[in-house]
C-alpha positions in Angstrom: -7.5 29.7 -14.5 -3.9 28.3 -13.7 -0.9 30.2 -13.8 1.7 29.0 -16.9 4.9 27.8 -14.9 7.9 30.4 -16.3 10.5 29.9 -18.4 12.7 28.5 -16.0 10.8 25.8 -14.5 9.9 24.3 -17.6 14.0 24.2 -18.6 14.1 22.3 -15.4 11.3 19.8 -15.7 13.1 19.0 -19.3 16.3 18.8 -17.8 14.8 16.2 -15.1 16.2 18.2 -12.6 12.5 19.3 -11.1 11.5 18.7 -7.3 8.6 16.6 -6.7 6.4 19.7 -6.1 7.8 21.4 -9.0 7.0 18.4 -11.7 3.3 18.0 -10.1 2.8 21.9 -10.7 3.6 21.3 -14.4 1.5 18.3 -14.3 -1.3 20.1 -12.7 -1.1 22.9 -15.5 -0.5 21.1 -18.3 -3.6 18.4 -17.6 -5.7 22.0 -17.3 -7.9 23.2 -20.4 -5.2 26.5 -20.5 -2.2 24.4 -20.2 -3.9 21.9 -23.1 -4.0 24.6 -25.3 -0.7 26.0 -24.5 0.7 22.8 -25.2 -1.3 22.1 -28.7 -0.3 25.2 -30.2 3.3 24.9 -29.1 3.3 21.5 -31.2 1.5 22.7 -34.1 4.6 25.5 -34.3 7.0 22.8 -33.8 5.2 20.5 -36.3 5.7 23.2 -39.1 9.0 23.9 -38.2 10.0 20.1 -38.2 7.9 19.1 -41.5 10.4 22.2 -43.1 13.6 20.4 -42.0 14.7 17.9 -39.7 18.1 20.3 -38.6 15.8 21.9 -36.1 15.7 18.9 -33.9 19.2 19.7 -33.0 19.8 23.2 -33.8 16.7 25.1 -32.5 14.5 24.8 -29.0 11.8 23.1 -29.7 10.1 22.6 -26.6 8.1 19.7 -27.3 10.1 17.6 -29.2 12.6 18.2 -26.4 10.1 17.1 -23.6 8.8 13.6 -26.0 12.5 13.0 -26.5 13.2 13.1 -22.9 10.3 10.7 -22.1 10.7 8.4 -24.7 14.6 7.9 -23.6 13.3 7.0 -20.6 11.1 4.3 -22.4 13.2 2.7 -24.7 16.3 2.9 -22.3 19.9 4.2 -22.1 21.1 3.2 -25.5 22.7 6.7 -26.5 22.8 6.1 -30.2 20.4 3.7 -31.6 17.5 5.5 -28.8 18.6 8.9 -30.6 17.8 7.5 -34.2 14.9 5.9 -32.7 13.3 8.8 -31.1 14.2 11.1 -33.6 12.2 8.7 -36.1 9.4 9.2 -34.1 8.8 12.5 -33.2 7.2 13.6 -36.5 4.5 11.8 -37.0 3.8 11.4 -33.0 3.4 15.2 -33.0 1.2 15.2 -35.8 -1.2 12.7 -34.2 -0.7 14.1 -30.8 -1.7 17.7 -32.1 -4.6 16.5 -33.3 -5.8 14.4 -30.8 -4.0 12.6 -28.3 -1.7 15.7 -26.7 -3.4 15.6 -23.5 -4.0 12.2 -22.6 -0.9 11.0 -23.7 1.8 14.1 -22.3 -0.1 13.8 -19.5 0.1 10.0 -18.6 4.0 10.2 -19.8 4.8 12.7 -17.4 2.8 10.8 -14.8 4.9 7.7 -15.9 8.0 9.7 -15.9 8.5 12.0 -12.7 6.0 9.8 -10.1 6.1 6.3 -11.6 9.7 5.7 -12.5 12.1 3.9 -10.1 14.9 5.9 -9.0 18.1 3.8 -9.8 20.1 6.7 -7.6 18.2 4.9 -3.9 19.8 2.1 -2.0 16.9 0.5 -1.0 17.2 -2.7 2.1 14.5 -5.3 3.1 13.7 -6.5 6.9 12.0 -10.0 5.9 10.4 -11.0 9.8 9.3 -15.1 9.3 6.7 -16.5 10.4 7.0 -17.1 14.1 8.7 -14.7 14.9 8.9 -10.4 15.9 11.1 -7.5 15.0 11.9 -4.3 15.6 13.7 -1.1 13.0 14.5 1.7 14.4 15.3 4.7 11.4 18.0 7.5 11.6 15.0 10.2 12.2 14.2 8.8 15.4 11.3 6.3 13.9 10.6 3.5 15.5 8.3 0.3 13.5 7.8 -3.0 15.2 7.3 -5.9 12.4 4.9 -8.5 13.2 5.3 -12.1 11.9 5.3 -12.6 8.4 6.3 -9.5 7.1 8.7 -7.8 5.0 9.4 -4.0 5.2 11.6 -1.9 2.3 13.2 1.5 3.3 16.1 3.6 1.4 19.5 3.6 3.3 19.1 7.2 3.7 15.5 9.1 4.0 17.0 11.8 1.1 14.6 14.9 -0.7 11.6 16.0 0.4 9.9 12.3 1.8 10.1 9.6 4.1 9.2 6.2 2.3 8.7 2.5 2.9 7.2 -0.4 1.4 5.1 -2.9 3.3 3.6 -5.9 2.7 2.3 -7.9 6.1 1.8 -6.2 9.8 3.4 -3.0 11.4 2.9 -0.4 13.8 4.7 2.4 13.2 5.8 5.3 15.8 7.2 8.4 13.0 8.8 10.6 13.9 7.0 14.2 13.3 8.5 16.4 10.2 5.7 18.0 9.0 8.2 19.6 5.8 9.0 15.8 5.3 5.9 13.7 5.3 5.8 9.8 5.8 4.9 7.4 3.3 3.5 3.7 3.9 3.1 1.8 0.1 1.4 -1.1 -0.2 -1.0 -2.5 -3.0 -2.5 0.9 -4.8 -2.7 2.4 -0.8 -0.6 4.9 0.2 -0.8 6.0 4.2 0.6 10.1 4.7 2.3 10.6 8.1 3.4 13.1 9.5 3.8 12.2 13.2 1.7 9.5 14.4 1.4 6.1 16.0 -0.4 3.3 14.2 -1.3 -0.1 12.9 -1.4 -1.3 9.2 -2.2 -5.0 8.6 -1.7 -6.1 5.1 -1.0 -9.1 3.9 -0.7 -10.4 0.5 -3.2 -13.5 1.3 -6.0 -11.1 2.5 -8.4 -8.8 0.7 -8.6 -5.9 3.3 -5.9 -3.7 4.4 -6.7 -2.2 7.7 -5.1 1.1 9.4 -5.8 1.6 12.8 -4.6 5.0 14.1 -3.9 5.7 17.8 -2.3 8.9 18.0 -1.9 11.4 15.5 -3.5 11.8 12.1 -3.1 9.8 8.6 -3.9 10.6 5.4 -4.9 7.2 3.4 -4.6 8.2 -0.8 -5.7 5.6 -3.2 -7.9 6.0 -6.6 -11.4 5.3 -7.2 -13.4 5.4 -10.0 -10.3 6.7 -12.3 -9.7 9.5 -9.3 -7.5 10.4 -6.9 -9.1 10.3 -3.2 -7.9 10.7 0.2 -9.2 9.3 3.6 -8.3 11.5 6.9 -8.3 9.0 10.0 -8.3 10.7 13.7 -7.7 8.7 16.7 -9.8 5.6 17.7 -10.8 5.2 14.3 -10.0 2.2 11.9 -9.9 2.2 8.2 -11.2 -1.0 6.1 -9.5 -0.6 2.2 -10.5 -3.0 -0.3 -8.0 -4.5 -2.7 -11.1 -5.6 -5.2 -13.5 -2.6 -5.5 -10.3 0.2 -3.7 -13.1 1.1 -1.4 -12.3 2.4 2.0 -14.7 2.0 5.3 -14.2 4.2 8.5 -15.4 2.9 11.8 -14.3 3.7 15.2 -12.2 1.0 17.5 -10.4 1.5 20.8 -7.2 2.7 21.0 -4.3 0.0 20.7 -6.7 -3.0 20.2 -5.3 -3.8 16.9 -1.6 -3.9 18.2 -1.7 -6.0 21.3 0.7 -8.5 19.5 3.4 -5.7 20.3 3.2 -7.1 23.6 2.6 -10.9 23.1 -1.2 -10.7 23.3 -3.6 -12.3 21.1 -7.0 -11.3 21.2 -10.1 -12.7 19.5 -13.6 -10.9 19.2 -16.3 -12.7 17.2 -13.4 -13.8 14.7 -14.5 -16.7 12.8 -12.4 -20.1 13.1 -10.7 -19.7 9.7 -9.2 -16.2 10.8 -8.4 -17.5 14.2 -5.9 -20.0 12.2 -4.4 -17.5 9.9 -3.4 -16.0 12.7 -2.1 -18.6 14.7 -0.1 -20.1 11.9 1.6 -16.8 11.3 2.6 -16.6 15.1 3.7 -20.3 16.0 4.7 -21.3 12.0 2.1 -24.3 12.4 0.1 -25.0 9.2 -3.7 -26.1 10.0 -5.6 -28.5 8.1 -9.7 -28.5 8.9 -11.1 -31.8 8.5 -14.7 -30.3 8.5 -15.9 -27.2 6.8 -18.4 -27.1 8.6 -16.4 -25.7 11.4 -16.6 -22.2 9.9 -19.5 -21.1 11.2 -17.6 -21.5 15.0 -16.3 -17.7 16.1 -14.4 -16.9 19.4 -14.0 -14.5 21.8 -10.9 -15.1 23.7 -7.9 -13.3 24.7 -4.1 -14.9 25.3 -0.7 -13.3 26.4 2.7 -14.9 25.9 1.0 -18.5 26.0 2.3 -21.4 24.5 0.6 -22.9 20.7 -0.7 -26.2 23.4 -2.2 -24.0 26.0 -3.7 -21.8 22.9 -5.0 -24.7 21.5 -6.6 -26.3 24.8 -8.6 -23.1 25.6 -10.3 -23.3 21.8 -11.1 -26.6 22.9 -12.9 -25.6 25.5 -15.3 -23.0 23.8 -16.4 -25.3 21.3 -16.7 -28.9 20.5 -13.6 -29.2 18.2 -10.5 -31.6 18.9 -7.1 -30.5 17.5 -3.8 -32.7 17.0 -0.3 -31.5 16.8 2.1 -33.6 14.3 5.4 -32.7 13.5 4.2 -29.1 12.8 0.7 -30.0 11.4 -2.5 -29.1 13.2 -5.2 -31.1 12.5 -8.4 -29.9 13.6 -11.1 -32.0 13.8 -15.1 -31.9 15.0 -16.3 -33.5 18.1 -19.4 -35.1 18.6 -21.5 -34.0 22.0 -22.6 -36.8 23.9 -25.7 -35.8 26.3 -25.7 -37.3 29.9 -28.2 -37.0 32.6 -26.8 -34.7 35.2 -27.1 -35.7 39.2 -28.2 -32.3 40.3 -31.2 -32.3 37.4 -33.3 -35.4 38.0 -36.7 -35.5 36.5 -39.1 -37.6 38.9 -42.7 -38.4 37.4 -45.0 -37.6 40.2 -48.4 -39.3 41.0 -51.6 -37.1 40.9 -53.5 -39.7 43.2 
């Protein structure tokens, strides 16, 4: 059974002035079958009071007309005067419905909405954009330190203010926080959320692929997505990599070595059974070629191979050498193209018929 939040900290979540923590511990209770019941007999009061006159919209607390009010501003926008007549229009027979059967799913989802989901106009937020071809590094105020790989683009507030570190990511990163353990981390990306509170780590996700993938080297993360309708949370340790599917919001845990995932850092490219398709993807975000594959059939070609600070020429002439493939560099365009094997009798392997007689 869930304590009912006081007085007080219900003045404050109408007022908008609640912490984070404050607004998910009337969330919590209001969502609970005590707080639901709480809250549907305070709008059957309200409704009688409300049916008798309409002056107790402005002349008495009523709690719950107060908090729809409040929401529904929020909703329809910052109009002062036509919101008020709108709203007030409302109320009535929303609470009426809502008492009979919708209070809990819809309070619930509006607060949701309202304290988590809402952008906060007050936050300066900046953008890193790192193109293709090239690196970058940010270093924040706290002492964090984030090197962008090519291709992405990183948000972040001018100030880390209240309670939480956040950033907004969409590409490749690894991040070095900064520990503050009262003043957690936060990595969004497409319904994925990473929790930091000191750590060192990878996160590849770009908008073209349909996996994200943490890698954490030092430290711990938390990874919080939903499943199913639910709220779930992934804890990575050290040497472990996380898989999170952007179709089915699946996550898979495996282990990895430590810093594999982040040699670009340093220049290096390295390949391990990656198929020929992902090999490009790569290499057109690090040299800003584009690839066209004259033959399909060249998918089924994967390569083990490792590089550091070479040239997109020498890159190329090494693939050549694993596998029977030709490439052709024009004005920015790679073709790459299939190459037939011709057979020839070798010197050192002559096969001489011999005579039994």
């Amino acid at each position: 059974m869930q304590t009912t939040p006081d007085e007080k900290l219900l003045e404050k979540f109408l007022d908008n002035k609640c912490t984070p923590k404050e607004a998910r511990e009337i969330l919590e209770w209001i969502s609970s079958p005590d707080g639901q019941l709480v809250a549907a007999n305070s709008f059957d009061k309200d409704i009688i009071l409300m049916e008798n006159t309409d002056q107790h919209i402005d002349n008495q607390e009523i709690r719950t007309a107060q908090m729809f009010r409040q929401i529904m501003k929020k909703i329809i926008g910052e109009r002062e005067e036509e919101s008020t007549s709108q709203i007030r229009r409302l109320i009535p027979n929303w609470l009426k419905i809502a008492a009979a059967i919708l209070i809990p799913l819809f309070l619930t989802n509006a607060i949701i909405w309202f304290i988590f989901e809402k952008p906060d106009n007050n936050i300066a937020w900046q953008e890193v954009s790192v193109p293709r071809g090239e690196k970058q590094q940010v270093i924040f105020q706290d002492g964090t330190r984030i090197w962008l790989n090519s291709d992405t683009k990183l948000k972040y507030p001018v100030e880390f203010s209240g309670n939480q570190r956040e950033v907004k990511l969409e590409g490749e990163a690894y991040f070095q926080v900064k520990k503050n353990a009262k003043k957690p981390f936060f990595v969004r990306m497409n319904n994925l959320s990473i929790k930091v509170t000191g750590t060192s780590f990878n996160v590849k996700a770009y908008h073209d692929e349909r996996v994200i993938t943490t890698t954490l080297d030092e430290g711990k993360v938390s990874l919080l997505t939903q499943l199913k309708n639910e709220s779930v949370e992934y804890t990575l340790q050290p040497g472990q990599e996380a898989f999170y599917s952007k179709n089915s919001s699946a996550i898979e845990i495996q282990r990895t070595a430590k810093g594999q995932n982040s040699l670009w850092k340093e220049k290096k490219i390295k390949f391990k059974d990656t198929p020929l398709f992902e090999v490009i993807k790569v290499l057109e975000r690090w040299y800003n070629v584009k690839f066209i594959v004259k033959d399909q059939g060249l998918s089924t070609y994967t390569y083990t191979i490792a590089f550091q600070n070479e040239s997109l020429q020498n890159v190329l002439t090494g693939l050549e050498k694993i596998t029977p493939i030709k490439y052709q560099i024009n004005d920015g365009t790679v073709e790459v193209r299939r190459v037939e094997i011709r057979r020839k009798a070798s010197k050192n392997f002559i096969i001489k018929r011999v005579n039994s007689n």
